[in-house]
C-alpha positions in Angstrom: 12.7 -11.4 -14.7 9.3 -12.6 -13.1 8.5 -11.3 -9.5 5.5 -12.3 -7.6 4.4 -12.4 -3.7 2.2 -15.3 -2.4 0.0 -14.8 0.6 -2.2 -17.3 2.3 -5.0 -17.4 5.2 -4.3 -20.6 6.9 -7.9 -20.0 8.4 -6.2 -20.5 11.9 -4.4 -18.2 14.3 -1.6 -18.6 15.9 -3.4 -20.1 18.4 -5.1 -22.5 16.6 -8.1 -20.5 17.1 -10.5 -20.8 13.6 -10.6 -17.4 11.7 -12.5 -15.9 9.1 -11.0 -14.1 5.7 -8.6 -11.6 6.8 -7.7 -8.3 4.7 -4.2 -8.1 3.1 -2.2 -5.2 1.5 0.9 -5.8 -0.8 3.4 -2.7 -0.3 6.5 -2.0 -3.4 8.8 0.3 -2.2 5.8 2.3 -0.6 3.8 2.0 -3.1 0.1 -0.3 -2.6 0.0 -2.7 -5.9 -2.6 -5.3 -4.2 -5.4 -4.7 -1.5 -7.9 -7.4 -0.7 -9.8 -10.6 1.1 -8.3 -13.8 1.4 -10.7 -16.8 2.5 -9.5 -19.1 5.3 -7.6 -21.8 3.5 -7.3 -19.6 0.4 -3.9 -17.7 -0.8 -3.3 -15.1 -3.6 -0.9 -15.1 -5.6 0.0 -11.1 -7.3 2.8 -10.9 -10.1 4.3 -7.9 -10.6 5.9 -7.8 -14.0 9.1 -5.5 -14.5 8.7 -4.2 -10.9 12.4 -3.8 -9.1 13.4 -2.9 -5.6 11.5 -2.8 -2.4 11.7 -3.4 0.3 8.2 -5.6 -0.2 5.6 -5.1 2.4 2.4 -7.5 3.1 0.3 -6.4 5.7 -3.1 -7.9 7.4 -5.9 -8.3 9.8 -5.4 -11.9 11.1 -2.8 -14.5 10.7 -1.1 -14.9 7.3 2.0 -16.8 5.6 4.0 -14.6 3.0 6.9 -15.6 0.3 8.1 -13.9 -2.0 9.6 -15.6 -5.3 11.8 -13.9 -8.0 13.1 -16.1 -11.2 15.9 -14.1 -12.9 17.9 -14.8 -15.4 17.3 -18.8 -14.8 17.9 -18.7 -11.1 15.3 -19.1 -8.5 15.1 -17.4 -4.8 12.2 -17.6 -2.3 12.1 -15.4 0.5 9.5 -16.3 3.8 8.2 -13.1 5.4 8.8 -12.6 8.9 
């Protein structure tokens, strides 16, 4: 199983209005496994090897875009954040 959560700064808000780095947090069932700054135009990408069940949390101080991907046993899923 491979688990990881993708978050990126698009460097604009949602309206379009230029932004700086923003400050994210990556939550596991409660539990803070990823805390930091995230240029505009940059993502992070955090794996989280063996980790199961959530629910998974991302958090931050501007605008982001969140997904979440899990492979397991040879199929593939992608979840957007809302």
């Amino acid at each position: 199983m491979q688990n990881w959560v993708l978050v990126s700064n698009p460097g604009l808000d949602h309206a379009g209005v230029s932004q700086g780095a923003v400050t994210a947090t990556i939550k596991v069932a409660g539990n803070t496994i990823w805390s930091g700054s995230i240029a505009p135009g940059a993502d992070v990408t955090r794996t989280f090897p063996g980790k199961m069940g959530g629910p998974v949390q991302v958090t931050a101080s501007g605008d982001t875009i969140a997904s979440q991907r899990v492979l397991y046993n040879g199929y593939f899923n992608e979840v957007l954040g809302q």
